[in-house]
MIKEKOL-359706 format. One record per atom (N, C-alpha, C): residue in one letter; x, y, z. Coordinates in steps of 0.02 Angstrom, whole numbers, padded with zeros to 5 digits, always signed. Each point is the difference from the previous one (the first is absolute). Layout:
REM residues N
AXYZ;...
This chain:
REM residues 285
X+01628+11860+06315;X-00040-00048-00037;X-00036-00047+00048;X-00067-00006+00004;X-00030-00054+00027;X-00019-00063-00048;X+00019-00058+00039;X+00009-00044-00037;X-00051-00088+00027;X-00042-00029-00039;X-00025-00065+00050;X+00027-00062-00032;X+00001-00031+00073;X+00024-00064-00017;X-00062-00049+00014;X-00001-00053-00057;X-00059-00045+00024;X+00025-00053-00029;X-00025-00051+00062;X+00062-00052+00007;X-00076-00076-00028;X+00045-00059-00019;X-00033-00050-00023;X+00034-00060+00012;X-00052-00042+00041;X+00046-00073+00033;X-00015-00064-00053;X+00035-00029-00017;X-00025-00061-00012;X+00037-00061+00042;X-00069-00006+00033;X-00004-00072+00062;X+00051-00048-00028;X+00001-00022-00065;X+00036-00066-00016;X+00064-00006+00005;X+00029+00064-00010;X+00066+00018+00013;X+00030+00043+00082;X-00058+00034+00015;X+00001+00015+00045;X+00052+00093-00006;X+00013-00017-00077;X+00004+00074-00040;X-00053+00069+00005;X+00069+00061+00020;X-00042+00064-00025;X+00004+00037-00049;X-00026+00014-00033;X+00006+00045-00056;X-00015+00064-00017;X+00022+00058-00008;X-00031+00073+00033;X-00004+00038-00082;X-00053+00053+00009;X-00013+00058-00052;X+00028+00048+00040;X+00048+00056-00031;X+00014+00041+00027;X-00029+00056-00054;X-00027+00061+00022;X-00019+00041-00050;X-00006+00068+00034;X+00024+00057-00014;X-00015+00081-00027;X-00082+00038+00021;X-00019-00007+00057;X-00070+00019+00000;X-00002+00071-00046;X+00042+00027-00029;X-00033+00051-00052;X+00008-00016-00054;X+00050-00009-00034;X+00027-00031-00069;X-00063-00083-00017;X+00033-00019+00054;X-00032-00089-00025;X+00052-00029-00006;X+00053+00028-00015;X+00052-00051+00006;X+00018-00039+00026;X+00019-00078-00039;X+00007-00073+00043;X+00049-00033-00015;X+00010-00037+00057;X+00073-00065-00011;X-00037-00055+00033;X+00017-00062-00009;X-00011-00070+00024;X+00045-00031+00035;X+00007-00014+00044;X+00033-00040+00029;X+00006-00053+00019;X+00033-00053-00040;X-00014-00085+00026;X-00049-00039-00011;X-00028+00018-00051;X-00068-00039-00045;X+00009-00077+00006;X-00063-00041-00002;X+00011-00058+00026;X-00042-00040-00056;X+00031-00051-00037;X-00015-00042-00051;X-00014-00072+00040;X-00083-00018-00013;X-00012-00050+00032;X+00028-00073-00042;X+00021-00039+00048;X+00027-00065-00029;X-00008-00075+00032;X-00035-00048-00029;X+00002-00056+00048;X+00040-00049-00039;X+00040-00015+00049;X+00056-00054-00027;X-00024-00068+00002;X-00050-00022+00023;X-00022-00073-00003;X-00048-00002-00083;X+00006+00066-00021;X-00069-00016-00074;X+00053+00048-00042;X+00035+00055+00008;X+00058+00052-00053;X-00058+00046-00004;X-00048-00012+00035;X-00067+00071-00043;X+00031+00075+00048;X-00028+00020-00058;X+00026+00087+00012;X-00064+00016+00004;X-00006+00061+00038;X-00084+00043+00002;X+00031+00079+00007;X-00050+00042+00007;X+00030+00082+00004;X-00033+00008+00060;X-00054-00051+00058;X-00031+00028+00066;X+00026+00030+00039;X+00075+00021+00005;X+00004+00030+00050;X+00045+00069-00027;X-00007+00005-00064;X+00022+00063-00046;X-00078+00047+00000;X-00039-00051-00012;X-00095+00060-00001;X+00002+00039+00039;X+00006-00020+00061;X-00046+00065+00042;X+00058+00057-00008;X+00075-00005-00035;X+00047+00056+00007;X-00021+00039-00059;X-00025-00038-00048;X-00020+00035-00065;X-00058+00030+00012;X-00049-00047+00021;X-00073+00054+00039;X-00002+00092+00037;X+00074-00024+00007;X+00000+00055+00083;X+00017+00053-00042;X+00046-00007-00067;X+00043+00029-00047;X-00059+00046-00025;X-00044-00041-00019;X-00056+00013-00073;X-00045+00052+00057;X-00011-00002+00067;X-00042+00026+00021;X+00014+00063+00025;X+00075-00002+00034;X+00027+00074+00022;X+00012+00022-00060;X-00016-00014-00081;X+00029+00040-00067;X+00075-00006+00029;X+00057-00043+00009;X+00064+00025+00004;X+00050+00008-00051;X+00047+00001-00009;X+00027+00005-00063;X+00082-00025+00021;X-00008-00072-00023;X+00055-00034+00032;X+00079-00007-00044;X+00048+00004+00020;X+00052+00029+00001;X+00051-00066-00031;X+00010-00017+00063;X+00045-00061+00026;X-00017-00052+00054;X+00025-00069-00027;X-00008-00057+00053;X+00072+00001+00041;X+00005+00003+00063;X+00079+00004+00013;X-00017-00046+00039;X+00057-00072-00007;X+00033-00040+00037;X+00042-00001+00026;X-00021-00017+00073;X+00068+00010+00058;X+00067-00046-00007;X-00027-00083-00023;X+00051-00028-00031;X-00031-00075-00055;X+00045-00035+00024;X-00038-00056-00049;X-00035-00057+00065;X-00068+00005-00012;X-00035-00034+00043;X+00008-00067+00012;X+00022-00032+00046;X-00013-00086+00021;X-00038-00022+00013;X-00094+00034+00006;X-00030-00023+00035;X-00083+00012-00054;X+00018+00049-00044;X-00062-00004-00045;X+00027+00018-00067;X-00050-00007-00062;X+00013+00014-00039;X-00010+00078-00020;X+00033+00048-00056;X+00005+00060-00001;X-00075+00014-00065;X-00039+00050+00028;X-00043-00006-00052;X+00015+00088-00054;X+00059-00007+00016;X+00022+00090-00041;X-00010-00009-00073;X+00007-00058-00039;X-00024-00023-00054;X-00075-00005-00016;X-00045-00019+00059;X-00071+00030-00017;X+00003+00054-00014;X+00023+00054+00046;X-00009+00066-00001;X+00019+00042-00050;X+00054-00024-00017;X+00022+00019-00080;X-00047-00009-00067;X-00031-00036+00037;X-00049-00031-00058;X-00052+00036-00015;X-00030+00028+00078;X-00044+00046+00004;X-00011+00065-00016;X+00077+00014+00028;X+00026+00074-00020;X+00032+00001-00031;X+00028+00013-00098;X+00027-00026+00000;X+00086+00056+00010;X-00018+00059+00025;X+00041+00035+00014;X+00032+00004+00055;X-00021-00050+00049;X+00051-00007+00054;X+00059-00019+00012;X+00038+00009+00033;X+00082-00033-00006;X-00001-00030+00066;X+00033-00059-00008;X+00037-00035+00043;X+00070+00024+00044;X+00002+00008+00055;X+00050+00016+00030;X+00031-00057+00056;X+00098+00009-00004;X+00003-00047+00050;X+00058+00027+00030;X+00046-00006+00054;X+00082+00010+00004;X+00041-00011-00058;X+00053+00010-00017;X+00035-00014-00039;X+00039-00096+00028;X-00001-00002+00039;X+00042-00042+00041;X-00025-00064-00001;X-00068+00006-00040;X-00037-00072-00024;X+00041-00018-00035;X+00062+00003-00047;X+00037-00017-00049;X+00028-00057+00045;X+00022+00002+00076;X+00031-00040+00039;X-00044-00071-00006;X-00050+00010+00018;X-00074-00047+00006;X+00003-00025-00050;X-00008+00020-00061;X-00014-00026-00073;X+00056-00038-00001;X+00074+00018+00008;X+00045-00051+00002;X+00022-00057+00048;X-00031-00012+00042;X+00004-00047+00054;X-00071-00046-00029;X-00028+00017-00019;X-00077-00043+00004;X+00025-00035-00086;X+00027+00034-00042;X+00001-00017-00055;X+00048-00078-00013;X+00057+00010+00048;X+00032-00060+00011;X-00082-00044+00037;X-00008+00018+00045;X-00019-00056+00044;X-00067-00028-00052;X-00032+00024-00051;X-00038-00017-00044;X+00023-00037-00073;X+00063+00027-00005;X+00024-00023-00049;X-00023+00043-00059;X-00010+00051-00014;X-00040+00050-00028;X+00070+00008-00061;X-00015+00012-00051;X+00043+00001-00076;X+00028+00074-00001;X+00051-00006-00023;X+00020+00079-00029;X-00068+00050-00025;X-00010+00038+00034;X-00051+00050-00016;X-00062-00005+00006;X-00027-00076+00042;X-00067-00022+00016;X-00019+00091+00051;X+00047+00022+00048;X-00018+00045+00050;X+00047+00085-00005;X-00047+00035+00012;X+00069+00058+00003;X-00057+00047+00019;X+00052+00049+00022;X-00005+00058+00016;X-00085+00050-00026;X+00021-00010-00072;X-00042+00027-00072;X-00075-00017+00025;X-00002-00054+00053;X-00085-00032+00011;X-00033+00064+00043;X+00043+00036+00038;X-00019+00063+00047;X-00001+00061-00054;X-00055+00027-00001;X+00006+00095-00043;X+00036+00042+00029;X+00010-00001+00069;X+00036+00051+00066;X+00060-00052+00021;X+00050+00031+00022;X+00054-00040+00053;X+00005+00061+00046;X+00001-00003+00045;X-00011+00065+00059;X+00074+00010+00042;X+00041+00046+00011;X+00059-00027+00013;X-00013+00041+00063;X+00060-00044+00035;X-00002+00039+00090;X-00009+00077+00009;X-00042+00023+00058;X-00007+00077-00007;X-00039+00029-00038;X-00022-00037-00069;X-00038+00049-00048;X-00055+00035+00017;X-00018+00046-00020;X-00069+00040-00010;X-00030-00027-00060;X-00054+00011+00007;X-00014-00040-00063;X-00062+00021-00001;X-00041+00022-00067;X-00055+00035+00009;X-00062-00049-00016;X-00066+00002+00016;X-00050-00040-00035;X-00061+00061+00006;X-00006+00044-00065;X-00043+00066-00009;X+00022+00036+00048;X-00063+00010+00053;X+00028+00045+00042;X+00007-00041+00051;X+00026-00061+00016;X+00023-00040+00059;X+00070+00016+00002;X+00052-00003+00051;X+00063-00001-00009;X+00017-00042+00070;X+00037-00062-00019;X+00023-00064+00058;X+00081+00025+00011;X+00037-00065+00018;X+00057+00010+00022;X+00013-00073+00015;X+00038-00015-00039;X+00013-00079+00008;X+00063-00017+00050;X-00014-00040+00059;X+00071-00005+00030;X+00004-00080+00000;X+00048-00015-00020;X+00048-00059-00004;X-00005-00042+00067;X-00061-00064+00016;X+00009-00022+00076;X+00006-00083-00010;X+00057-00019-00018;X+00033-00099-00043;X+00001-00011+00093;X-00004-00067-00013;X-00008-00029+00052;X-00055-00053+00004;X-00042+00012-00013;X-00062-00067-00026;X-00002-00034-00079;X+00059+00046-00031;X+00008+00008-00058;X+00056+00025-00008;X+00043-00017-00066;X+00054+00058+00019;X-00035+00068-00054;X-00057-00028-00031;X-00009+00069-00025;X-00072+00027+00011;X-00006+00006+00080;X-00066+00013+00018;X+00009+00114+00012;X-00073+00004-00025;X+00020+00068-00013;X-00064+00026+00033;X+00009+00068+00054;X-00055+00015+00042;X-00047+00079-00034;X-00051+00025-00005;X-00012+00060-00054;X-00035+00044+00080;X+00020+00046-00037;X-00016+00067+00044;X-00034+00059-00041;X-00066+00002+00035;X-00026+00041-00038;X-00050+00037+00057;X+00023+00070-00014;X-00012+00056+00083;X+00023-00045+00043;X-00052-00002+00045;X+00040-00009+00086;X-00042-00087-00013;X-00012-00032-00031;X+00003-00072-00039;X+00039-00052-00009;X+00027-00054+00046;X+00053-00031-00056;X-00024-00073+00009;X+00003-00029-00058;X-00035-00065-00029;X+00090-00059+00021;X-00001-00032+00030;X+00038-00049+00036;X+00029-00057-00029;X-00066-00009-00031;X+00023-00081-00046;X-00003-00050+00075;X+00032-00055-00013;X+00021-00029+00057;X+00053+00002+00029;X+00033+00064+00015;X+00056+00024+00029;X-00034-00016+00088;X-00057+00027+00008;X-00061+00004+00076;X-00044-00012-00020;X-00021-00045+00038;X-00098-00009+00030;X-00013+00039+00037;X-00047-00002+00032;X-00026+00047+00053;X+00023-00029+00077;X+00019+00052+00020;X+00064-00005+00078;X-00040-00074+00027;X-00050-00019+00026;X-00008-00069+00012;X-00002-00078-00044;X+00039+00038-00054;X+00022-00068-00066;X+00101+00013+00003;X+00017+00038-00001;X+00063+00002-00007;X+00007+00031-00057;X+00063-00041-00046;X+00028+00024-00050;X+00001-00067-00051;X-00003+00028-00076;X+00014-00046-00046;X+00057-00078+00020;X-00003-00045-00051;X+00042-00064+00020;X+00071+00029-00038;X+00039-00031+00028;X+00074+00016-00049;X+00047-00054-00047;X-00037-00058+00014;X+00019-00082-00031;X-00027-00004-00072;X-00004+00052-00051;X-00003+00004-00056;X+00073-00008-00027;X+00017-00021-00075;X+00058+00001-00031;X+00025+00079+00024;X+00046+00027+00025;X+00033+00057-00008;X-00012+00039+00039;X-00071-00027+00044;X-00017+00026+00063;X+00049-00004+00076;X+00001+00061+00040;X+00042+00015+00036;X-00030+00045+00054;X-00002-00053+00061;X-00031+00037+00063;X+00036+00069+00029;X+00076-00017-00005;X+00056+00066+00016;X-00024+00080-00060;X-00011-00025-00046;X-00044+00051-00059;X-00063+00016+00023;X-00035-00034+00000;X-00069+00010+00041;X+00004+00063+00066;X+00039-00028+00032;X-00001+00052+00068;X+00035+00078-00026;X+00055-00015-00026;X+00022+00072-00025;X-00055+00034-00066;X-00034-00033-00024;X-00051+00032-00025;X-00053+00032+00034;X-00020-00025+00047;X-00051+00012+00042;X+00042+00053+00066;X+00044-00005+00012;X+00030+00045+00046;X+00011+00065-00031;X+00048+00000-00051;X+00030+00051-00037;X-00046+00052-00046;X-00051-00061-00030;X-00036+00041-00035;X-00079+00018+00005;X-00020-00052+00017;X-00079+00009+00023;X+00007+00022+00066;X+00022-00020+00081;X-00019+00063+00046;X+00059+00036-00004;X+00023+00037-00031;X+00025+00056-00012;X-00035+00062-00014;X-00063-00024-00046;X-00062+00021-00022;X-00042+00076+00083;X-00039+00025-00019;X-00040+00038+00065;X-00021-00062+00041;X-00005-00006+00052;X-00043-00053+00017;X-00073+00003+00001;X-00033+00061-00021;X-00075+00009-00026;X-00017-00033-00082;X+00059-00021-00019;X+00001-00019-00075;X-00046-00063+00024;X-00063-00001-00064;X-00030-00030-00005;X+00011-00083-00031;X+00020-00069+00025;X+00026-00068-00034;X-00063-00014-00024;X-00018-00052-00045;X-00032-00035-00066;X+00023-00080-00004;X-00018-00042+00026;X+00040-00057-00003;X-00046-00048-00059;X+00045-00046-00023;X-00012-00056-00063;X-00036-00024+00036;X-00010-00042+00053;X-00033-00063+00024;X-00005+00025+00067;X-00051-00048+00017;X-00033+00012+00072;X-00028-00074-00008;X+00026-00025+00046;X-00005-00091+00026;X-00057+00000+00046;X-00035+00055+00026;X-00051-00002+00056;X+00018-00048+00057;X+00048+00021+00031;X+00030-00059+00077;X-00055-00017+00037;X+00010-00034+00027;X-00074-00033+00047;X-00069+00018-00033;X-00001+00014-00060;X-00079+00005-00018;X-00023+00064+00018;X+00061+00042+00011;X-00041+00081+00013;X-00017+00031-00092;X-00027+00060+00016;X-00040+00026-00039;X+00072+00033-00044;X-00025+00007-00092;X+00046+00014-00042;X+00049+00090+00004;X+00065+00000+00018;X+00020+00044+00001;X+00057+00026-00029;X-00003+00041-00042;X+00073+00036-00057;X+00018+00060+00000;X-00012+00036+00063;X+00042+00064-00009;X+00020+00016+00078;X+00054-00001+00018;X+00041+00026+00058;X+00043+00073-00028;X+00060+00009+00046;X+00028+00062-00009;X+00077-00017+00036;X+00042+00044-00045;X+00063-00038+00041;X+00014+00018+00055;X-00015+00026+00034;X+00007+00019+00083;X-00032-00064+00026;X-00065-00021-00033;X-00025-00073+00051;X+00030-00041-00037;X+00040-00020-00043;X+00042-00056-00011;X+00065+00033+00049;X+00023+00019-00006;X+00075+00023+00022;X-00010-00031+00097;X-00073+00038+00016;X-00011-00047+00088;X-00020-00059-00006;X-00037-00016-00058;X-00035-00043+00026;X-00005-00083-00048;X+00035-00024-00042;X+00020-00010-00052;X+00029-00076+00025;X-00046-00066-00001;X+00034-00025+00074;X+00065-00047-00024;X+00026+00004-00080;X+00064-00008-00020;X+00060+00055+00009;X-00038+00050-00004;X+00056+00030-00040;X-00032+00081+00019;X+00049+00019+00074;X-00019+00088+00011;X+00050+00028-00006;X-00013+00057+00016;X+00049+00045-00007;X+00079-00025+00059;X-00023-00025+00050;X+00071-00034+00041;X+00028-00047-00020;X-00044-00046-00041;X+00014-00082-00005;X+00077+00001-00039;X+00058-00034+00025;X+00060+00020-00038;X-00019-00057-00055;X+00084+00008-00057;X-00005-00049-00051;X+00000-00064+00013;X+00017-00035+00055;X+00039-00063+00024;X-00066-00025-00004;X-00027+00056+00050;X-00079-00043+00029;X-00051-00011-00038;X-00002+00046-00072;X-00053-00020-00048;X+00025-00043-00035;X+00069-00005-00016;X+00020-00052-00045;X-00006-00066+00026;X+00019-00010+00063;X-00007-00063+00028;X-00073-00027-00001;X-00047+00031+00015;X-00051-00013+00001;X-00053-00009-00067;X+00034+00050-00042;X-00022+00002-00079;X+00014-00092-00034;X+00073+00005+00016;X+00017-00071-00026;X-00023-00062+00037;X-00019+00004+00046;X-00018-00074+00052;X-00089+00018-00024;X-00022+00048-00003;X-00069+00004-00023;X-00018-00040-00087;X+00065+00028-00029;X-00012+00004-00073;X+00015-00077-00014;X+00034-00063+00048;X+00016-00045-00002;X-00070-00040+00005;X-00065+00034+00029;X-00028-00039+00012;X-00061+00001-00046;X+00030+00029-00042;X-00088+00015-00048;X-00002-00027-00065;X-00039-00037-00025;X+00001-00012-00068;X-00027+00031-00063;X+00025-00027-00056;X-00013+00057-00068;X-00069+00038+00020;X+00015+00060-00040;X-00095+00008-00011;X-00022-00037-00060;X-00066-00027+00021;X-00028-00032-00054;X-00009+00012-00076;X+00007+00068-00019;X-00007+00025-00049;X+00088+00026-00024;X+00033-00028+00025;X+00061+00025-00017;X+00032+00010-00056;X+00000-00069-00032;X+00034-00021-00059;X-00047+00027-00060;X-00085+00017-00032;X-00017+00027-00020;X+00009+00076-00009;X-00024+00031+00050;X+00010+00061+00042;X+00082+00054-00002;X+00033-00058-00033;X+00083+00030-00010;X+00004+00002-00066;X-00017-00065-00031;X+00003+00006-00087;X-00032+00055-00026;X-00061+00026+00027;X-00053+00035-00029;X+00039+00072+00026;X+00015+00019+00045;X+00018+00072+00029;X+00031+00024-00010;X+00093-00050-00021;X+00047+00042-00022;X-00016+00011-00065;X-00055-00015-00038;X-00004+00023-00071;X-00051+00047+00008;X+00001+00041+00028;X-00068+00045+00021;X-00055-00015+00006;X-00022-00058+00014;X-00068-00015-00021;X-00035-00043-00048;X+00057-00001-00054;X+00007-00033-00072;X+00006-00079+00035;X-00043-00032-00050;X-00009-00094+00020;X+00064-00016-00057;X+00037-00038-00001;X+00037-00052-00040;X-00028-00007-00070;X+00034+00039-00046;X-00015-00031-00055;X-00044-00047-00048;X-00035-00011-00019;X-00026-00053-00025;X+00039-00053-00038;X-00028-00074+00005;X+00041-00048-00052;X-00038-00022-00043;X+00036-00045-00035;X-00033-00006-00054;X-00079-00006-00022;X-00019-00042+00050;X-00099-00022+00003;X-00008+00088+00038;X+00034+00048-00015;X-00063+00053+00038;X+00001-00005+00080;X+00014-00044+00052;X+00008+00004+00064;X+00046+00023+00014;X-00003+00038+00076;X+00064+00016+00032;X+00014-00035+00057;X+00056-00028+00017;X+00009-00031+00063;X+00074+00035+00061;X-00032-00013+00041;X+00047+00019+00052;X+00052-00088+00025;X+00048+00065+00029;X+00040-00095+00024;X-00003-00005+00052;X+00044-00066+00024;X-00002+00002+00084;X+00048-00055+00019;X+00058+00033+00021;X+00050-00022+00006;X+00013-00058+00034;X+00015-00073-00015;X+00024-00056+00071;X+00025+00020+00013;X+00009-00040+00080;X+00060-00003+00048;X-00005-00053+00027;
């Protein structure tokens, strides 16, 4: 099967978002759709959902599934546009978001049954095959930036999440609720370069370091050398130590506390109250 990937940045987040599709069939999946949000006004827009829908309408594709790697901290999920659009698409996620939904639900204060499971159409469990037409992925289990961050493999393809950046960014943060740098490395050791090292990586974000030019696809052979957290030698001591004295020094992402309410519900905004508005919270401290 030959298969293209065409990838979509949005600057504000500094998010990628990829079409994967079937050059014979047409067959498509989404990956990591990005719901624009400004927290100083609550306005929502779809600008950086268009040009994915453009690209959709123009190759004729025939889209499948949105699969999320996990629950995003850093943008909002726009799989609920897409549903909207199509309206036969399914939402896909790990099963292991159930962990997420219950850690965030305390820390929100969220009511018996405000969140669950039921908000995802798919729960994807470790190992699966899993078909989308004639696409067929392979979901492997990589917690550690998350405890329920989940990596997709599709041919010699695999979409990362923020498990890796590209070998001159490192690796995802691990100072999330439930996040775990010692998880992180055995994810990335055990299961991603375990991988061919011609296997093609896909990363969430690309920070552009010093102002170089935008880049999202490496291979695990050049992460495994070259990877300047985390290679194939680097033992556990040394990424953890460094994971945690790094992760000590960074503050929320700005979009955090939105960006979490909205994701572990797939996409779905909060309920409405009584006047017809929906509001998000935001926790003191």
């Amino acid at each position: 099967m030959a298969i293209q990937v065409q990838h979509f940045f949005d600057k504000a987040t500094s998010t990628l978002s990829y079409v994967v599709h079937d050059e014979k069939t047409l067959d498509a999946v989404i990956i990591d759709p990005v719901w624009d949000f400004d927290p100083a006004s609550g306005a929502l827009s779809e600008k950086s959902i268009e040009p994915i829908v453009t690209y959709i309408k123009t190759v004729n594709l025939k889209p499948h599934l949105v699969l999320e790697t996990h629950a995003h901290a850093d943008h909002l999920s726009a799989s609920q546009i897409l549903k909207r659009i199509y309206p036969d698409i399914k939402v896909a996620i790990g099963e292991r978001i159930s962990v997420v939904q219950k850690t965030f639900k305390n820390i929100f204060n969220m009511e018996d049954g405000e969140v669950s499971t039921s908000e995802f159409d798919i729960l994807l469990k470790e190992n699966e095959t899993f078909h989308a037409g004639s696409l067929k992925f392979k979901t492997l289990f990589t917690p550690g930036h998350t405890p329920a961050c989940a990596s997709y493999l599709i041919e010699d393809c695999l979409f990362v999440g923020d498990a890796l950046f590209m070998p001159d960014s490192g690796t995802g943060r691990c100072d999330f609720p439930n996040g775990s740098a010692e998880t992180l490395y055995e994810s990335v050791h055990e299961k991603i370069y375990s991988l061919p090292p011609e296997t093609r990586i896909f990363v969430c974000h690309d920070y552009q370091p010093l102002g170089r030019e935008l880049k999202f696809q490496t291979t695990v052979g050049e992460e495994m050398e070259k990877n300047i957290q985390l290679r194939r030698v680097t033992t556990k001591e040394e990424f953890v130590n460094f994971r945690k004295t790094r992760d000590a020094t960074l503050t929320a992402p700005k979009l955090l506390l939105p960006s979490i309410q909205v994701n572990i519900r797939a996409g779905h905004l909060p309920k409405p109250e009584k006047d017809g508005k929906r509001f998000l919270k935001i926790p003191l401290s």
